[in-house]
Residue, then its C-alpha position, 0 to 999 in steps of 0.5 A: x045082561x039084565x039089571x039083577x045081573x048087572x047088580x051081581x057083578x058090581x057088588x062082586x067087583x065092590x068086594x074084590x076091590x075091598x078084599x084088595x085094599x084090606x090085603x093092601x093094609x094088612x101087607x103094610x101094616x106087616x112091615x111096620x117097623x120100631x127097630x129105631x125104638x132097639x136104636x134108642x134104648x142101645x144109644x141110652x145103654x152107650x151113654x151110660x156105658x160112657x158115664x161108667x168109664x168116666x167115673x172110674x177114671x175118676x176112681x182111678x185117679x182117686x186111687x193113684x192119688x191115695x198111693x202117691x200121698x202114702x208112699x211119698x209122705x207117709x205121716x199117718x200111715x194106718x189112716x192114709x192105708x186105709x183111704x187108700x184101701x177104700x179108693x182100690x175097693x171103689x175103683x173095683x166096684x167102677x170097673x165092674x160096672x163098666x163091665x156090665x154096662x158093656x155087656x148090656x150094650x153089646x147084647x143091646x147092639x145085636x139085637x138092634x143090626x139083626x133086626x135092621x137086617x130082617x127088616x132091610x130084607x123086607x125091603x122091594x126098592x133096591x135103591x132104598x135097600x141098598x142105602x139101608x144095607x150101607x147105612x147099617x154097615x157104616x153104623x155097625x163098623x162104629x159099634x165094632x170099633x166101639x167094642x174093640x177100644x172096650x177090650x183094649x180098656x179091658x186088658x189095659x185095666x186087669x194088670x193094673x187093678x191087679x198091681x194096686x191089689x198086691x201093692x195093698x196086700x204087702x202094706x196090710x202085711x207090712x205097714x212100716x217105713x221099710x214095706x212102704x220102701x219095698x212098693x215104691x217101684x211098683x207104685x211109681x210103675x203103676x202110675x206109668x201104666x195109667x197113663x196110656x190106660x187114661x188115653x184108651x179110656x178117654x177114646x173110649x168115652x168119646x167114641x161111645x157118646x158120638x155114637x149113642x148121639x148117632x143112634x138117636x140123634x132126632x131133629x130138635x123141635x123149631x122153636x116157638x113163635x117169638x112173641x109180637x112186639x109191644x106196641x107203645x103207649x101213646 
């Protein structure tokens, strides 16, 4: 082989080489992945989702607390009423935002375990794989249980809201010592209705704020250098 084609044959191997790596950074760069940034936004939607539920607990008990004072020691009925009104009209408005954050929260999570699913498929080790694979399904068994407690609220909640409802419908009809004695059952009983409606919420809550700590849960940064000690005067 004389130098000119010596030469040929290196600068085609320089290439193929080159061709090689330039694949090689092109595959690697397909498989970058951000699907903890779904992660991050769906655990902010969860703690919001769990601010939500606690606020209109609050609101809740606003509510009962306003019920109680009319129906139990009605001194000034037309102004205790209307407290009263406008606590149902705020646990209203709470209840509804609660339900938009757990819809939000729900589409967030989907998207977040289909695309860990597409990308633990892109996956050669098993071994890695298979930890993925068992990670995500401990992760999505959490959020399941997370919107299961969601539909338990959900139903413990409707009766209710609908008792409160009707309780201020007959007092804005008939707003009398005799109409404040007709409720006082139903008002007695939607304080017992509360009570497990409370414990479900409360569950709830927790739930949703162990796992949005789960789902972006990173290392805090170390700590700065502690200062070097002062030396002494002499």
């Amino acid at each position: 082989m004389n130098a000119t084609q010596t030469m040929k044959t290196s600068k085609f191997r320089i290439l193929g080489v080159g061709s090689m790596f330039a694949a090689l950074l092109l595959a690697g760069a397909g498989c970058t992945t951000t699907n903890y940034q779904t992660g991050v936004a769906t655990s902010k939607d969860i703690q919001i989702t769990a601010d939500q539920v606690e606020r209109a607990r609050g609101r809740l008990d606003v509510a009962l607390a306003a019920l109680n004072v009319l129906v139990n020691n009605p001194t000034n009925m037309p102004a205790q009423y209307a407290t009263f009104t406008g606590a149902v009209a705020d646990l209203q408005t709470s209840a509804k935002g609660v339900a938009t954050k757990i819809n939000s929260m729900r589409t967030k999570g989907t998207e977040y375990f289909k695309n860990w699913d597409e990308q633990a498929a892109q996956i050669q080790n098993e071994h890695i794989k298979s930890r993925s694979v068992a990670r995500k399904q401990e992760m999505q068994n959490r959020f399941t249980k997370i919107t299961m407690s969601s539909t338990a609220l959900g139903d413990s909640y409707r009766p209710l809201m609908s008792d409160l409802q009707d309780i201020q419908t007959a007092l804005g009809t008939d707003l009398t010592v005799g109409g404040i004695s007709a409720v006082q059952d139903d008002a007695k009983k939607a304080n017992q209705d509360a009570v497990p409606l409370r414990k479900v919420g409360d569950d709830l809550v927790a739930q949703l704020k162990d796992l949005s700590t789960a789902m972006a849960d990173f290392a805090p940064p170390p700590a700065p250098p502690a200062p070097p000690a002062a030396t002494a005067s002499k």
